[in-house]
N, C-alpha and C positions, 0 to 999 in steps of 0.2 A: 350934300356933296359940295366939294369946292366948284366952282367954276372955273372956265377952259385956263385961265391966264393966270390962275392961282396955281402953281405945280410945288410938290414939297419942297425944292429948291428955295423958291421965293420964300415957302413960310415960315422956313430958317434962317433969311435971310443969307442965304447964300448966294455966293455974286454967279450968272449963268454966264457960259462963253458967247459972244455974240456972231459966231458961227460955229457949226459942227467941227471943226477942225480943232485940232491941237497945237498947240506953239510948236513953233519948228525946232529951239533950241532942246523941248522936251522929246523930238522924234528923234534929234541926232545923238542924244544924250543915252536915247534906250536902244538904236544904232549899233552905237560904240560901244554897249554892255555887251552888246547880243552877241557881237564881234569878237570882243577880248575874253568873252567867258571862254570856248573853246580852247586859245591857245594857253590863259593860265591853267585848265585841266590837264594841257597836252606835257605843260611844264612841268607841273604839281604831281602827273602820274611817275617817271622816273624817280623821284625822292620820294614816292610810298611803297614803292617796289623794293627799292633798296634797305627800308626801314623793316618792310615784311617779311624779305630774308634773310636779315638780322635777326630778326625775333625769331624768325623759322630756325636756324641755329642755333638759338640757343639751349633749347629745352624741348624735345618730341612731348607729344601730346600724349601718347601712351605707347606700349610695343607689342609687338606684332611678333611670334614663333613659328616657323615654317620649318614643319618635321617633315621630312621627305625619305627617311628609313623604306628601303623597300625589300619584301622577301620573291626571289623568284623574278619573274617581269622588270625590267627597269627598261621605265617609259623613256624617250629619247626627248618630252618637251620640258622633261622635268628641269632642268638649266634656266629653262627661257622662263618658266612659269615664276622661279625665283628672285630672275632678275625683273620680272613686270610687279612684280610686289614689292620689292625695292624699290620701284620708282614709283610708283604709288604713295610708296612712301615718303619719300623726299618730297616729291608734289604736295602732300597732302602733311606735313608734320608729323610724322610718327618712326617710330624706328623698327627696324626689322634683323629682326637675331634668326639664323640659318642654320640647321643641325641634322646630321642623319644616325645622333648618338641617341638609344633612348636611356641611358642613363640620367 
């Protein structure tokens, strides 16, 4: 075994700090990272929003048929049910085609 004043440090010749602390220019330095990373996200998020509903327009992801033909009974949520799958779909990229022909 090494002895106490041997540490891997020394045996690499690496220079040790001559107190436990850190340079002060290396705290204000990690500070100001810690600091400025939030608001280049806060900035950086609007221009990836705006890029993703670019994309989001351009081309649905696949599409979606909502037959809603009915015999007899016509339910009263049927409207609402069609218009939350439409937005579903806008939300979610895909398109949604609406029919109560079954031709």
């Amino acid at each position: 075994m090494f002895p106490r004043s041997r540490t891997w440090a020394r045996s690499l010749n690496a220079t040790l700090p001559t107190s436990g602390r850190r340079p002060k220019r290396l705290t204000a330095a990690t500070t100001a990272i810690a600091l400025a990373a939030p608001v280049i996200t806060l900035l950086a998020a609007p221009v990836s929003a705006q890029a993703a509903t670019t994309a989001a327009a351009a081309a649905p992801d696949f599409k979606v048929l909502v037959f809603s033909k009915t015999t007899g009974f016509r339910h009263d949520s049927i409207p609402e049910g069609i218009a939350a799958v439409q937005k579903l779909g806008q939300d979610n990229n895909f398109a949604v085609d609406t029919t109560e022909d079954s031709a």
